[in-house]
DRENDO-1510 file (C-alpha; in Angstrom, 1 decimal, always signed):
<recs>
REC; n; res; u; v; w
REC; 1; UNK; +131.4; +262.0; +73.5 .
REC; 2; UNK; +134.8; +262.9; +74.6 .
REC; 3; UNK; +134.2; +263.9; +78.6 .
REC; 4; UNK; +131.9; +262.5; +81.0 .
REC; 5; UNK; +132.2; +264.6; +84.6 .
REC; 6; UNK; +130.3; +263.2; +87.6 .
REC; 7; UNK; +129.4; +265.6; +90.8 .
REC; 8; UNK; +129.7; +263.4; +93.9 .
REC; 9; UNK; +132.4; +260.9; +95.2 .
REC; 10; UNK; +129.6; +259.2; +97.0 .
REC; 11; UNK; +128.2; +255.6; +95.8 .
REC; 12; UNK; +126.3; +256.5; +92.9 .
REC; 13; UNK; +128.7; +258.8; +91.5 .
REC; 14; UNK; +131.9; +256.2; +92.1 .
REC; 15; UNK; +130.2; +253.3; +90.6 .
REC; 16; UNK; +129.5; +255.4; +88.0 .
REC; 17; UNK; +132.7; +256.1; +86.8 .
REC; 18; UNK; +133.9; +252.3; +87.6 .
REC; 19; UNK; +131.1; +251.3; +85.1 .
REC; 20; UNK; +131.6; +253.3; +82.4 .
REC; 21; UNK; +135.3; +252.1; +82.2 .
REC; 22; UNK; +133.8; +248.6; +82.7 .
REC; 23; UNK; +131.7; +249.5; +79.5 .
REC; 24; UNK; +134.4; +250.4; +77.5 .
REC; 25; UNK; +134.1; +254.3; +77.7 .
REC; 26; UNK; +137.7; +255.4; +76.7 .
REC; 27; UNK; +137.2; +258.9; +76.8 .
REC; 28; UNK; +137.9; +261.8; +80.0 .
REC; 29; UNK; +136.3; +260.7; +83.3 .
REC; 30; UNK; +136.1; +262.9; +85.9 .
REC; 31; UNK; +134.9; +263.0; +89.0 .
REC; 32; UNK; +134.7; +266.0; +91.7 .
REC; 33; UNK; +133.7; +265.3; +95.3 .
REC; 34; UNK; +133.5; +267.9; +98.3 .
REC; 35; UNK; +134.7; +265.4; +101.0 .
REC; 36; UNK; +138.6; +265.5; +101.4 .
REC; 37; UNK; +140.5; +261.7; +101.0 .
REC; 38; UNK; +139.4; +258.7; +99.3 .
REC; 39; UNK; +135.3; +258.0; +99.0 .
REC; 40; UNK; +134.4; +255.9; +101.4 .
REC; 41; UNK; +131.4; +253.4; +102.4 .
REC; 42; UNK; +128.5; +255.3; +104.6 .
REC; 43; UNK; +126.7; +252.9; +105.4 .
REC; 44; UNK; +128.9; +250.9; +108.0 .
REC; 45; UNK; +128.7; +254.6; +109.8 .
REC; 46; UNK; +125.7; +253.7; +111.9 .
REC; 47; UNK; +126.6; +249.9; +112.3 .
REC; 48; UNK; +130.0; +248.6; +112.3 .
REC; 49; UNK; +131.8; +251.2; +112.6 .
REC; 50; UNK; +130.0; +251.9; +116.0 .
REC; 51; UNK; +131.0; +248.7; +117.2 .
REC; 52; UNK; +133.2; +249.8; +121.0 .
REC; 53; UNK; +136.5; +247.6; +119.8 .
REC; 54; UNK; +136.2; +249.4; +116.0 .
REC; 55; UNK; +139.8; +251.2; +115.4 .
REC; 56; UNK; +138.1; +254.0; +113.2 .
REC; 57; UNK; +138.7; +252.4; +110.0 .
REC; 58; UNK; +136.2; +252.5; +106.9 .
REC; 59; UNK; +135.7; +251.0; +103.6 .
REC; 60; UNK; +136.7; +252.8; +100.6 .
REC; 61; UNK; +135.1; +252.6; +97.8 .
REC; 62; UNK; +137.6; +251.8; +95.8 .
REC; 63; UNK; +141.3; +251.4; +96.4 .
REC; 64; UNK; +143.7; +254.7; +96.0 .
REC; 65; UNK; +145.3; +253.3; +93.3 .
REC; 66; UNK; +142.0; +252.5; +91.3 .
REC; 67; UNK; +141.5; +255.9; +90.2 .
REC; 68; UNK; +144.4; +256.3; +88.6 .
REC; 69; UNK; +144.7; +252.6; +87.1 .
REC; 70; UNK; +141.6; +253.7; +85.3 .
REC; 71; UNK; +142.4; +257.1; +83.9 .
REC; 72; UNK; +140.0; +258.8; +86.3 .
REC; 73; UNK; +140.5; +261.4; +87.6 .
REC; 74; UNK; +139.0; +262.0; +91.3 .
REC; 75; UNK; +138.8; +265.3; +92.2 .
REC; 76; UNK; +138.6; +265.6; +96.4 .
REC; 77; UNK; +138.0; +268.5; +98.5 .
REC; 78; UNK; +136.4; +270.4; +95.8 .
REC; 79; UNK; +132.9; +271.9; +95.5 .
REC; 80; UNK; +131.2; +272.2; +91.7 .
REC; 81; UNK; +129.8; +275.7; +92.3 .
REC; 82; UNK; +128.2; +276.2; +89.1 .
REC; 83; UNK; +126.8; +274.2; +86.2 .
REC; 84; UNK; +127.9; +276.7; +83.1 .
REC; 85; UNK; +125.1; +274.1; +80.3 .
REC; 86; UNK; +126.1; +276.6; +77.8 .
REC; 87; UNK; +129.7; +276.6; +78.0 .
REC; 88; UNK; +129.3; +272.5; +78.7 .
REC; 89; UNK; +131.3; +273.0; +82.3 .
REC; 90; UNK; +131.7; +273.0; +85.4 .
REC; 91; UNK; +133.0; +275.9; +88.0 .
REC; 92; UNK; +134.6; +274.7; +90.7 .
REC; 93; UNK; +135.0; +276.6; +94.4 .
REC; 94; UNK; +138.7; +277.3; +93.3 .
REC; 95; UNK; +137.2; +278.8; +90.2 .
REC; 96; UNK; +138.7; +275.8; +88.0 .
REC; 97; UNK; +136.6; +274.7; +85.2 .
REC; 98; UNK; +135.7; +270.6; +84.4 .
REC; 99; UNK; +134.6; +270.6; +80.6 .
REC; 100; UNK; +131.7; +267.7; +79.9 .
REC; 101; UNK; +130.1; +266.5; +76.7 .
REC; 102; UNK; +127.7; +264.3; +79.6 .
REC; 103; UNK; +127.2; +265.2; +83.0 .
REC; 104; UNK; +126.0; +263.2; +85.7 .
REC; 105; UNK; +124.6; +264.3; +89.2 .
REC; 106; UNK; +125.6; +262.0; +92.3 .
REC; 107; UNK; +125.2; +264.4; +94.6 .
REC; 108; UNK; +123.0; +263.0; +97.0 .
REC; 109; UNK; +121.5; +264.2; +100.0 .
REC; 110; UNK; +122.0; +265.8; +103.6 .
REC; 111; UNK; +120.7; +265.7; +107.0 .
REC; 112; UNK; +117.3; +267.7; +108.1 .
REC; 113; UNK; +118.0; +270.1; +111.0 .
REC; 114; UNK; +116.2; +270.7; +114.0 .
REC; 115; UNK; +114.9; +274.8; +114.8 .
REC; 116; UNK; +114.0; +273.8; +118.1 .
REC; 117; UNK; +115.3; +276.0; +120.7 .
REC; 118; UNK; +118.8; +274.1; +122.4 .
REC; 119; UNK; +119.2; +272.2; +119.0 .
REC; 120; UNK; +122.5; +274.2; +118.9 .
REC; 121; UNK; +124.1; +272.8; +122.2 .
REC; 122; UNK; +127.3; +271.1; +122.3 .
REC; 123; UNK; +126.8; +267.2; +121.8 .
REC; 124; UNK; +123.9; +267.1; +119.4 .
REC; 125; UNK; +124.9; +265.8; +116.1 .
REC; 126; UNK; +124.0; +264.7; +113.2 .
REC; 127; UNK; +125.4; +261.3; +111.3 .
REC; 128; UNK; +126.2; +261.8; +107.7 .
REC; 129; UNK; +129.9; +261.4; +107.5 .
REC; 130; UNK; +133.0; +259.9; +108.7 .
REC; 131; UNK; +134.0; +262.8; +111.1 .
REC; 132; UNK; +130.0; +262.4; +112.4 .
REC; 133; UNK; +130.5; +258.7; +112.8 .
REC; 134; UNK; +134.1; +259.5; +114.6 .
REC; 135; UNK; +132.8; +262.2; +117.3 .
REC; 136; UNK; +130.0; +260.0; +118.4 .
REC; 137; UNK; +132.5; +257.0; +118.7 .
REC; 138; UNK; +134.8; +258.9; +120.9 .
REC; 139; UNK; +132.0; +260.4; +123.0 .
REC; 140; UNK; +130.3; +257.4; +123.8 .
REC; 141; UNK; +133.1; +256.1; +125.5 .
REC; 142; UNK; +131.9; +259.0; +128.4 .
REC; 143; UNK; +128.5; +258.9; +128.2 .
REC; 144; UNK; +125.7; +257.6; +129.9 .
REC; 145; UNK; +122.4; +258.7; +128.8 .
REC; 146; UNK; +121.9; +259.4; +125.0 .
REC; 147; UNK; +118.6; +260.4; +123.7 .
REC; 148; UNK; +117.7; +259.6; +119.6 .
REC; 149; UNK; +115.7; +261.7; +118.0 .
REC; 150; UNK; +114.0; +259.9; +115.0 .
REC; 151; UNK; +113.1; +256.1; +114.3 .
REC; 152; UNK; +114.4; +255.7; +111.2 .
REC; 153; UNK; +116.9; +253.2; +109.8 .
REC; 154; UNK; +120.1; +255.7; +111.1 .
REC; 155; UNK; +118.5; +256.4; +114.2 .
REC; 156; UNK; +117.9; +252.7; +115.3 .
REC; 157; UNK; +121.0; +251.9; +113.8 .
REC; 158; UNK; +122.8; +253.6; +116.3 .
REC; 159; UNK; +120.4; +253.4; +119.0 .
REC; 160; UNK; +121.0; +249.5; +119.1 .
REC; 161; UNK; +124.8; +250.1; +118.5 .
REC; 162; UNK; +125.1; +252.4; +121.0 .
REC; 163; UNK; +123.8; +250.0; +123.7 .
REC; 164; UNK; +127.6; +248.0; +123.5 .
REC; 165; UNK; +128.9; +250.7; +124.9 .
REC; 166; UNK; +126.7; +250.0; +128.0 .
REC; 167; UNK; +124.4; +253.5; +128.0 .
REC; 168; UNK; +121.4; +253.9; +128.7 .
REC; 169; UNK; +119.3; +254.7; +125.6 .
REC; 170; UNK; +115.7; +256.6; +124.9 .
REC; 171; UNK; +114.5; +256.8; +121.3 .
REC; 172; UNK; +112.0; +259.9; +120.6 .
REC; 173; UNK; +109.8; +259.4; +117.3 .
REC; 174; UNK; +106.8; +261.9; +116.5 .
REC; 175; UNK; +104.8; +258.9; +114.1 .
REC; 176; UNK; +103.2; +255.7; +115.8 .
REC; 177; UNK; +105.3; +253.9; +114.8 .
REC; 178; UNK; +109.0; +253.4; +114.3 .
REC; 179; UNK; +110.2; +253.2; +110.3 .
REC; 180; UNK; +106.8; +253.6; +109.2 .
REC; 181; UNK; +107.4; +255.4; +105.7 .
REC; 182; UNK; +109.6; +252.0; +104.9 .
REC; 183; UNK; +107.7; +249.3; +106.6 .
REC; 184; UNK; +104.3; +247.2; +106.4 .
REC; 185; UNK; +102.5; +247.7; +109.7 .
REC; 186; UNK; +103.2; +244.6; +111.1 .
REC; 187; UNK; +106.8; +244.9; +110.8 .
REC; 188; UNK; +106.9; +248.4; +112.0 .
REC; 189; UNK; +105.1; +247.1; +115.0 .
REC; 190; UNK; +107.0; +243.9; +115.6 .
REC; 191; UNK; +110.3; +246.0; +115.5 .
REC; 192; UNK; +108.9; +248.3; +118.0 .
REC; 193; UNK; +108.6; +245.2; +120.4 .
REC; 194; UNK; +111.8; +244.0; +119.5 .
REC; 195; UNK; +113.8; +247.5; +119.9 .
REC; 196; UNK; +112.1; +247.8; +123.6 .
REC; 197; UNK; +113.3; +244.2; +124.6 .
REC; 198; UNK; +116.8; +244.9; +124.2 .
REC; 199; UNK; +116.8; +247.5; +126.0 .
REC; 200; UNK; +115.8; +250.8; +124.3 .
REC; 201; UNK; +113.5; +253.0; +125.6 .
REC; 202; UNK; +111.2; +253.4; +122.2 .
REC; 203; UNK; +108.7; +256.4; +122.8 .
REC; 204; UNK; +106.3; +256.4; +120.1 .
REC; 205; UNK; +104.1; +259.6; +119.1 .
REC; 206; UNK; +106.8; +262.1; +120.8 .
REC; 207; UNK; +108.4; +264.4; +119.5 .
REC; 208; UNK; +111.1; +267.2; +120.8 .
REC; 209; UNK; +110.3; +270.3; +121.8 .
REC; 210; UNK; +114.0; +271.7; +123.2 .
REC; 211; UNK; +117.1; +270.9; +124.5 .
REC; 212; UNK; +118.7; +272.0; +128.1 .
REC; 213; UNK; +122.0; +272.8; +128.7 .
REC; 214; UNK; +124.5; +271.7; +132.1 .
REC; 215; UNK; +126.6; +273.8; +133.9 .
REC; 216; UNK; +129.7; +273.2; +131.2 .
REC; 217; UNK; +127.0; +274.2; +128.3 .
REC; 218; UNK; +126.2; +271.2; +126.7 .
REC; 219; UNK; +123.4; +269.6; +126.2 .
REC; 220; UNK; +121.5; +267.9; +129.8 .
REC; 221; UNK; +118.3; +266.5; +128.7 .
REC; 222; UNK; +115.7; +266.5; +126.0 .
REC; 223; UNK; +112.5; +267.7; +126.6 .
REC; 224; UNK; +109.4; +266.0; +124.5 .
REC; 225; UNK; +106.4; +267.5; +123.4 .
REC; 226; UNK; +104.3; +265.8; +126.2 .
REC; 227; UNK; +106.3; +267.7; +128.3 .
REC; 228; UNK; +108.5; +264.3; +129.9 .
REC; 229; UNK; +112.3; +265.5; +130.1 .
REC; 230; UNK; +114.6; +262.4; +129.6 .
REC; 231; UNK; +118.9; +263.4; +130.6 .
REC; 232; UNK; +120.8; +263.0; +128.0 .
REC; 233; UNK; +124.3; +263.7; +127.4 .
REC; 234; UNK; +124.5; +262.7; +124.3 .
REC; 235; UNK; +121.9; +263.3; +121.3 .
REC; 236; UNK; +122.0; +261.8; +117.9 .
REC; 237; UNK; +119.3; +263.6; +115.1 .
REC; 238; UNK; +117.9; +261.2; +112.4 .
REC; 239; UNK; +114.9; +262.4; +111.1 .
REC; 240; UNK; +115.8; +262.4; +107.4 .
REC; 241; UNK; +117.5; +264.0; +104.6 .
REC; 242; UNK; +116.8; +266.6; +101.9 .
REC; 243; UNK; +117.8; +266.3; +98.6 .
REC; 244; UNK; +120.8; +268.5; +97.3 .
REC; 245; UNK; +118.9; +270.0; +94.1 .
REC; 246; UNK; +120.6; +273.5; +94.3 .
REC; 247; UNK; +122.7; +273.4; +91.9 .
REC; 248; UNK; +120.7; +271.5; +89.6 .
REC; 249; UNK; +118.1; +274.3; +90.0 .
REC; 250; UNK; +120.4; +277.7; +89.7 .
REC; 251; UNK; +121.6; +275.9; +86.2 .
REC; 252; UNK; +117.4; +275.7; +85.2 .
REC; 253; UNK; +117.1; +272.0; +85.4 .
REC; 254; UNK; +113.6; +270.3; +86.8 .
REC; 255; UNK; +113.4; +269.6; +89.8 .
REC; 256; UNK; +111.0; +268.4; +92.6 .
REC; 257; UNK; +111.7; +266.2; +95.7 .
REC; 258; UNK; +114.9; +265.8; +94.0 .
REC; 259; UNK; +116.2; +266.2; +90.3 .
REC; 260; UNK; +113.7; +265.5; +87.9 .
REC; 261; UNK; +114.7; +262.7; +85.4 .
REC; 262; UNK; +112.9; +260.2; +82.6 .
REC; 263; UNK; +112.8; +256.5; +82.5 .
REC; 264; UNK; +116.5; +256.7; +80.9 .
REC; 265; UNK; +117.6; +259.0; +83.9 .
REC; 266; UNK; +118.4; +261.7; +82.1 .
REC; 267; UNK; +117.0; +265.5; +83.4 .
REC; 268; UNK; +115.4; +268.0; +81.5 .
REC; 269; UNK; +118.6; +268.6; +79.8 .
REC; 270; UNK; +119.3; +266.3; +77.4 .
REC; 271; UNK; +123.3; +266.2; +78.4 .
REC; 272; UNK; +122.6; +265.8; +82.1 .
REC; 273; UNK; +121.8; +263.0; +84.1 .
REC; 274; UNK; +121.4; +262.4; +87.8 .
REC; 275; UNK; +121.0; +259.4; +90.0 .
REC; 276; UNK; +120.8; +258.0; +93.3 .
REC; 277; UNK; +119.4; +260.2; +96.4 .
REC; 278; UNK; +119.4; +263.3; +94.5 .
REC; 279; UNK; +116.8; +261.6; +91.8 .
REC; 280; UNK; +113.3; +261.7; +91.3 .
REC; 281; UNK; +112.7; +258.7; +88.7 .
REC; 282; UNK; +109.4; +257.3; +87.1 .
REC; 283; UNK; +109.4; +254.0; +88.8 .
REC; 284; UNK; +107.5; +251.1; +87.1 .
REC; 285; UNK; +107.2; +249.4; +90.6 .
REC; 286; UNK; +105.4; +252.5; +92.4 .
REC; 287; UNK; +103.7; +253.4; +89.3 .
REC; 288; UNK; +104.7; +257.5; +89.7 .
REC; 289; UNK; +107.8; +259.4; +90.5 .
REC; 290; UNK; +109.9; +258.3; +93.5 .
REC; 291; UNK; +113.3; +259.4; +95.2 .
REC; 292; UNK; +114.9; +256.2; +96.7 .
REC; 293; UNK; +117.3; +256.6; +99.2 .
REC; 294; UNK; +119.7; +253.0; +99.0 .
REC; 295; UNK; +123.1; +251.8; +98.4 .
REC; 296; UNK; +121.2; +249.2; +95.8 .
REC; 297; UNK; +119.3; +252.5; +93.5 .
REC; 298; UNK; +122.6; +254.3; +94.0 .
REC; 299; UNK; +124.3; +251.1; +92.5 .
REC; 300; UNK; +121.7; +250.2; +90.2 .
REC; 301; UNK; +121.4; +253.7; +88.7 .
REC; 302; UNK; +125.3; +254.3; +87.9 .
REC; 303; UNK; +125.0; +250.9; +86.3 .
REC; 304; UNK; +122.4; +252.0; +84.2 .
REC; 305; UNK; +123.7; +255.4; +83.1 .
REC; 306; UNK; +127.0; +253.6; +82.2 .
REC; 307; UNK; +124.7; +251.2; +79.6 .
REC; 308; UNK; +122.7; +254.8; +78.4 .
REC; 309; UNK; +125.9; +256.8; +77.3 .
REC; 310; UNK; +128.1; +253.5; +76.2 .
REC; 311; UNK; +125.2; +251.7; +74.5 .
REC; 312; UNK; +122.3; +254.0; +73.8 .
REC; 313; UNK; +118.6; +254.7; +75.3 .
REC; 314; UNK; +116.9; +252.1; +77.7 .
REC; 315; UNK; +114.4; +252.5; +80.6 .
REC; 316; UNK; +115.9; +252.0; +84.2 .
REC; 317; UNK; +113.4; +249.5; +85.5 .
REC; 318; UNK; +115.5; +247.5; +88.3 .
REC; 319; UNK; +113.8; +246.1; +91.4 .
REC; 320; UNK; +114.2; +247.9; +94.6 .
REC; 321; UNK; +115.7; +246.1; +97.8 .
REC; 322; UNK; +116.9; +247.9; +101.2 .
REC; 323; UNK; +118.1; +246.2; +104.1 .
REC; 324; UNK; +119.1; +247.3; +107.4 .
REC; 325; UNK; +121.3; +245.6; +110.7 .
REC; 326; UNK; +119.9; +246.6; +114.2 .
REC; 327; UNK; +121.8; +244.8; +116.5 .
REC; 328; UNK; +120.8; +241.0; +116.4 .
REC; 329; UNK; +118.2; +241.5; +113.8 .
REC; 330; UNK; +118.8; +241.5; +109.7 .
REC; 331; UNK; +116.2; +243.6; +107.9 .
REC; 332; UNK; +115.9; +242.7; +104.4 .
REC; 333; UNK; +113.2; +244.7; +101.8 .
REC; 334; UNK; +112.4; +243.8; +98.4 .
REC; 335; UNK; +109.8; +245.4; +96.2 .
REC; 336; UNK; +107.9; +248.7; +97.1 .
REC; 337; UNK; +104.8; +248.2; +100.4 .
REC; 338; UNK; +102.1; +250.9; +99.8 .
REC; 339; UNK; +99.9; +252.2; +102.5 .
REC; 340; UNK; +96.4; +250.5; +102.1 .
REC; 341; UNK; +97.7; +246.7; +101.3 .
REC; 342; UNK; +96.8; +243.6; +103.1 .
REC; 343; UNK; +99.4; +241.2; +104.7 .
REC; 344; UNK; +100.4; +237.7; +105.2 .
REC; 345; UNK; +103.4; +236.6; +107.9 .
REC; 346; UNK; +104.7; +233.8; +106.9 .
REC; 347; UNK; +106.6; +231.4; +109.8 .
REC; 348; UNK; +106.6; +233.0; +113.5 .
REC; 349; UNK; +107.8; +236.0; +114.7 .
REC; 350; UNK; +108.8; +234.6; +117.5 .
REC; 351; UNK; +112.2; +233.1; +116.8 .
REC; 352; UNK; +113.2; +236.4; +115.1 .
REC; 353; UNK; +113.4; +234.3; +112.0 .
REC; 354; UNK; +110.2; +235.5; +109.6 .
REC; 355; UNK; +108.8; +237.4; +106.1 .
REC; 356; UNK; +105.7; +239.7; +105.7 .
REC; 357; UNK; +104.3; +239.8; +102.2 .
REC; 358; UNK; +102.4; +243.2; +101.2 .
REC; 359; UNK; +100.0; +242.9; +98.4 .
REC; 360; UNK; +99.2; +245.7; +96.5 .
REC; 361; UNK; +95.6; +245.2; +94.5 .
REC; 362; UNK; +95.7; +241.4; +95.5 .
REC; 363; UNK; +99.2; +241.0; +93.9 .
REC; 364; UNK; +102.3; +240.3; +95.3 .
REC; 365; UNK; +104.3; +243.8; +96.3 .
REC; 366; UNK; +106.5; +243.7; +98.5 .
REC; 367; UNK; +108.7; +241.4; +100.6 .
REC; 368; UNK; +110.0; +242.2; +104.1 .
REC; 369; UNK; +112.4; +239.4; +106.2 .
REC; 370; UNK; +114.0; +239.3; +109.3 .
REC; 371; UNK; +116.9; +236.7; +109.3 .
REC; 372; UNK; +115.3; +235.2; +106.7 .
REC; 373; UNK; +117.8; +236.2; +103.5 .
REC; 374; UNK; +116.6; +233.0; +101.6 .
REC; 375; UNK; +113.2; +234.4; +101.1 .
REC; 376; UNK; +114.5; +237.3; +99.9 .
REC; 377; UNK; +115.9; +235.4; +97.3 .
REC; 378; UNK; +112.7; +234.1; +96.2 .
REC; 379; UNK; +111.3; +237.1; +96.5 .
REC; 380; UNK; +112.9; +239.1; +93.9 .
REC; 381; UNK; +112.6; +236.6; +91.4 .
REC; 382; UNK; +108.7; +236.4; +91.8 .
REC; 383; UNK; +108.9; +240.2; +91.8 .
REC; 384; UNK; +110.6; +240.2; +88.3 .
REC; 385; UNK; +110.1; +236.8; +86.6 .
REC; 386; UNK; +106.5; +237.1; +87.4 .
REC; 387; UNK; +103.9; +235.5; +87.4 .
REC; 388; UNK; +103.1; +237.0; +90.6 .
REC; 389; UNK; +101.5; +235.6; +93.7 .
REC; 390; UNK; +97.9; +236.7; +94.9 .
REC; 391; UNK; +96.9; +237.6; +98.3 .
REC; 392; UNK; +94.1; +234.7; +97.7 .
REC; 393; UNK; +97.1; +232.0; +97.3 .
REC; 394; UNK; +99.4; +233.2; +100.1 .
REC; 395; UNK; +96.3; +233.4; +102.7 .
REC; 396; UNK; +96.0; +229.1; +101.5 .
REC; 397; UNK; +97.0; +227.3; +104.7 .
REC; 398; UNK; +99.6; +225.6; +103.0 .
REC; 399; UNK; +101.1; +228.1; +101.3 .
REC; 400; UNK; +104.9; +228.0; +100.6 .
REC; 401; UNK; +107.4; +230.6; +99.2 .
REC; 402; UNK; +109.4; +227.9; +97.6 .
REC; 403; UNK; +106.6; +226.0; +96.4 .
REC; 404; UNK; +105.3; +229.6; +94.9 .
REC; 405; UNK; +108.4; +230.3; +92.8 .
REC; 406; UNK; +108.5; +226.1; +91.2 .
REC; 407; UNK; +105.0; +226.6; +90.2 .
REC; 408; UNK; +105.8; +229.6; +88.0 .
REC; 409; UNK; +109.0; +228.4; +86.9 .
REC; 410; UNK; +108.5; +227.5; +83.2 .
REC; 411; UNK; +107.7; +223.1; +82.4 .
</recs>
């Protein structure tokens, strides 16, 4: 293996190319990403980098001179057009070529759009990227009313940043509830509560039917599909991402809710691998395929490809975690909730300080805290080390986290 080239100067695809020097792979690394400058951290975008006193500085990555230090050689401002598996390269938008003897896919995913009529207007955006993150910053210094469409984790993200800047704030979700594809019920539903107490106008099973414009033509109000019109001079769209699988699919390769791989990662060419967003992976933890969308499975995933072409086949079988900052409250997720588990809260809700444990068949599944990054901790020990907890011992009045992990720790 002389060459590895990664697509994508996102997470996945930078820690990819950090750990296969950090595993000793000597040979030409390259790595092509579409967004111009260094690769940066997204996920501060819809946080801290929000904040009213932030100067409009990010995170990179990596350091400028870390790419060079480590014979890679970054590629910016350049799209990979065409996977050439024949020739064993990649076309580029200039029409330059990157050879490869292994490929790997980072290339992640981008935002869903809205058809509705208005969803054009001036002052609707999106929040993918640093220029996203930098328009909204600027506008809402002047605004006053901004209306969220989606209650997701980027949606309430900003919705609870955005209320520093003293605005006034309505949230529009179509579901019952807000986050509901990520959380247990009872979180979901205690989030709801919380989100409304600070301040945000949370309306739940609404959806939006169009935009209206002002006299300078951008966007006035949002108008639901009850009919209610909230003003709104400001809109931010969250309501989720699509996996970039073109160009996997014009070069042949499997694909379906995202790049189709094996337990090793690797697609349905032997010589190509993808990870992060983009992937759809046979998880031992959902029991099926799954696309994760997470700094951690980015991480995680570049990791293991780095072990697969340095050290030979294994199965990627790490634990997923997620976590998620909405203003005072720390949401922290490990393990994988179905939809038809039980629950048990442990400590009280009350004091913002609390876990929920899901249970999938009466076994310990899934582990959601707020402010509570100790049991975390625990959790993801008792979700790998095993054995597990039951849903009969965690309903036990006296039942205990701590006391959970010491009794399966070995004598």
């Amino acid at each position: 293996m002389n060459a590895v080239a990664i697509i994508g100067g996102g997470q996945a695809g930078i820690q990819a190319a950090a750990s296969l020097r950090q595993e000793g792979y000597a040979g030409a690394l390259t790595v092509i990403a579409a967004e111009s400058g260094i690769p940066y951290q997204r996920p501060p975008l819809s946080k801290e980098f929000m904040k009213p006193e932030q100067e409009g500085n990010v995170l990179s990555l990596r350091e400028p001179e870390f790419y060079a230090d480590h014979g890679i050689d970054l590629l910016t401002g350049v799209r990979a057009e065409i996977i050439d598996r024949a020739a064993h390269s990649v076309v580029l938008d200039n029409a330059d070529r990157v050879s490869y003897d292994r490929l790997v896919l980072a290339t992640g995913t981008r935002n869903r759009q809205l058809s509705c009529a208005g969803s054009e207007l001036p002052g609707i955006h999106g929040l993918r990227e640093l220029r996203d993150a930098m328009t909204l910053q600027e506008e809402l210094r002047t605004a006053r009313n901004v209306v969220v469409i989606g209650a997701g984790f980027i949606g309430l993200e900003f919705a609870t940043a955005a209320l520093a800047f003293g605005v006034s704030v309505t949230v529009l979700e179509f579901a019952p509830r807000p986050m509901g594809r990520a959380l247990t019920p009872v979180m979901s539903e205690w989030f709801a509560a919380e989100l409304r107490s600070m301040g945000i106008d949370l309306r739940l099973n609404e959806g939006i039917r169009e935009f209206t414009s002002g006299p300078d033509g951008r966007v006035a109000a949002a108008v639901s599909t009850t009919g209610d019109t909230y003003a709104a001079d400001l809109v931010v769209v969250g309501i989720g991402v699509i996996p970039n699988v073109e160009l996997a699919e014009a070069s042949g390769l499997a694909t379906g809710n995202g790049i189709v791989v094996d337990e090793t990662l690797r697609s349905s060419d032997p010589d190509i691998f993808a990870i992060g967003d983009c992937a759809s992976f046979p998880s031992i933890h959902s029991g099926g395929m799954i696309r994760l969308e997470s700094v951690q499975n980015a991480t995680d995933q570049a990791k293991h490809v780095a072990k697969v072409l340095t050290a030979g086949e294994r199965p990627y079988a790490e634990l997923p975690w997620f976590y998620t900052h909405q203003g005072p409250l720390r949401l922290q997720m490990t393990g994988l909730p179905g939809t038809d588990e039980d629950y048990v809260v442990l400590g009280d809700p009350g004091t913002r300080r609390f876990s929920v444990l899901g249970f999938r068949d009466g076994v310990l599944a899934a582990v959601e805290s707020v402010n509570m990054p100790g049991h975390q901790n625990i959790g993801r020990r008792l979700l790998t080390t095993g054995p597990s907890v039951t849903l009969d011992q965690a309903r036990e009045p006296r039942f205990d986290l701590r006391q959970a992990l010491k009794a399966t720790a070995p004598a």
